[in-house]
C-alpha positions in Angstrom: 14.7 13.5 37.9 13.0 11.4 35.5 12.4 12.6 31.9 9.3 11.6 30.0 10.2 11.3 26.3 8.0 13.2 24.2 6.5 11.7 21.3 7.8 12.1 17.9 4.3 13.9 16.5 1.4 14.6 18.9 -1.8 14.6 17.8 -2.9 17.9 14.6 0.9 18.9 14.4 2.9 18.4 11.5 6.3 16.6 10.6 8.8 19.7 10.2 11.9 19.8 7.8 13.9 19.6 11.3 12.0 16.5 12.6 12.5 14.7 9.1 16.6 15.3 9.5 16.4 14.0 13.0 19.0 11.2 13.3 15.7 8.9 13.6 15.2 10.0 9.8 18.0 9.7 8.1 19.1 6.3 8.7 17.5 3.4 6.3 14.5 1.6 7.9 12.1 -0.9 6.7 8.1 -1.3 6.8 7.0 -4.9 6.0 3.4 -5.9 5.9 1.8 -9.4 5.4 -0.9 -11.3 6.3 -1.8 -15.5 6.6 -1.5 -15.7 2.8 1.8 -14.2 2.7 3.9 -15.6 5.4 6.1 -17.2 2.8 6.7 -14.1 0.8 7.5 -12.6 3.8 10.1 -15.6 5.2 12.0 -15.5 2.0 12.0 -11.1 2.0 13.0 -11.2 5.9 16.1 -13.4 4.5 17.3 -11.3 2.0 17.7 -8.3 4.5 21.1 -7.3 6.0 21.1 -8.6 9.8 21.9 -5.1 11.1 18.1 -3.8 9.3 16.0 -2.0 11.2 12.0 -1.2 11.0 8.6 -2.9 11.4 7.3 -6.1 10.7 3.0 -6.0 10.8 1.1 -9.5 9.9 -1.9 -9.8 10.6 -3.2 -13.5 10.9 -6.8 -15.1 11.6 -6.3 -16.4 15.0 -3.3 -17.0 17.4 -3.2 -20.7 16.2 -1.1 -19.1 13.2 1.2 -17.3 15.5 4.7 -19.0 14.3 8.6 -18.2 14.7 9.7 -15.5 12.2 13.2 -15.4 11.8 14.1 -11.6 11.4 16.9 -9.1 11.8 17.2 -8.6 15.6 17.1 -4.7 15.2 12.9 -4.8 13.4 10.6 -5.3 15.7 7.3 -7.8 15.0 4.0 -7.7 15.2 1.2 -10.0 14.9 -2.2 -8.5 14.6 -4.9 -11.2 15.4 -8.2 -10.6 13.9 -9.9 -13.1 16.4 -8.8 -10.2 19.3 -10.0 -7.5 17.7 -13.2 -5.5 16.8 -14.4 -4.1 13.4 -15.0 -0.4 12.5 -15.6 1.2 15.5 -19.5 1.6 16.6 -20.6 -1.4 14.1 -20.3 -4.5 16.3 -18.9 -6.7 13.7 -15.5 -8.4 14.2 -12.4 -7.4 12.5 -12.1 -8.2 8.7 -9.3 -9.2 6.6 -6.9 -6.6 6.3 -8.5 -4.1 9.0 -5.9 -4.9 11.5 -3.1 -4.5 9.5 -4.5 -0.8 7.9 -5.2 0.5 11.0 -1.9 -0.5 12.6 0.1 0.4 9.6 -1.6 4.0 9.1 -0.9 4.4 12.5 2.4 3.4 12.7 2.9 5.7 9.2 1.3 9.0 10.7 3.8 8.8 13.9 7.3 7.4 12.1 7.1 8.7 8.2 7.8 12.0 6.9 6.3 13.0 3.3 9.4 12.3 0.8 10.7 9.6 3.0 13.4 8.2 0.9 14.8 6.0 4.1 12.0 3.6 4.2 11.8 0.8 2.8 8.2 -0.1 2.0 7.0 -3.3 1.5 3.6 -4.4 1.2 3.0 -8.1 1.2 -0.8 -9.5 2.2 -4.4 -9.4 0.5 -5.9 -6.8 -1.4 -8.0 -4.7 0.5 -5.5 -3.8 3.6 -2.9 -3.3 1.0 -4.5 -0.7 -1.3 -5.4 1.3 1.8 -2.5 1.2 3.1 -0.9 2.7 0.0 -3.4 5.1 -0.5 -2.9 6.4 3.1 1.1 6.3 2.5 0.2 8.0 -1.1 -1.6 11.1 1.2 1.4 11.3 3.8 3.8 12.0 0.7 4.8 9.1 -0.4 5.7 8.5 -3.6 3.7 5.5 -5.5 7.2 4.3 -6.9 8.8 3.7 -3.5 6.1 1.5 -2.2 6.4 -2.2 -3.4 3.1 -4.3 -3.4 2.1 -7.2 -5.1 1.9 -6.3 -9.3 -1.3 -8.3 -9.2 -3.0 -5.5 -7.5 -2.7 -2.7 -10.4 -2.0 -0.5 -7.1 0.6 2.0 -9.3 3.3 1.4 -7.3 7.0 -0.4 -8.5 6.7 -3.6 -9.2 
């Protein structure tokens, strides 16, 4: 018999205090974001982390001409997000703009794998502006708290510098 794996939230329900001490919750992960102004931010971060990390890794990049070789821990897995593939907000026509991509994947991403107090992620939040301070407002609304969530101190976003 084959077994379907359920997904960890479905659609309207809610992390539960039994979900968030599931052995997928307690161990420490990592959730990396960047974009083409940021790729050497996130080189040198990706070098500082212990080889056995795990998490994601979301960059999202103009075209696939910027696609290059990312040397990360074999455990997180990469993403490139190219705004050239992809459409704008839905039902306007327009292409993607900077930092849509990456908000949409990362909220995403957030709303399926984080639980509100999540102190076993390890949030940072590399890029341009405007993908960045939505993304940390939409973390902020999960239960995140501002302090755990690293951005750029640029930004002004409240979070730890």
């Amino acid at each position: 018999m084959v077994q379907i794996a359920q997904p960890h939230r479905t659609a309207g329900s809610a992390h539960n205090p039994s979900a968030c001490r599931s052995s997928r919750h307690t161990r420490v992960q990592h959730l990396i974001t960047a974009d083409e102004s940021s790729l050497v931010e996130l080189e040198a971060l990706l070098a500082t982390l212990p080889i056995c990390s795990t998490g994601r890794v979301f960059i999202e990049i103009p075209d696939a001409s910027w696609l290059a070789d990312i040397a990360a821990p074999s455990r997180m897995v990469v993403t490139w997000l190219d705004r050239s593939q992809r459409s704008g907000a839905p039902g306007t026509g327009r292409g993607c703009a900077s930092g849509e991509a990456l908000t949409r994947a990362v909220t995403a991403w957030a709303d399926e794998m984080l639980c509100a107090q999540d102190d076993q992620t390890r949030i940072h939040l590399l890029g341009g502006y405007l993908g960045t301070a939505d993304i940390v407002d939409h973390l902020v609304e999960l239960g995140i708290r501002p302090e755990a969530i690293h951005a750029p101190a640029q930004y002004g976003l409240s979070t730890s510098r």
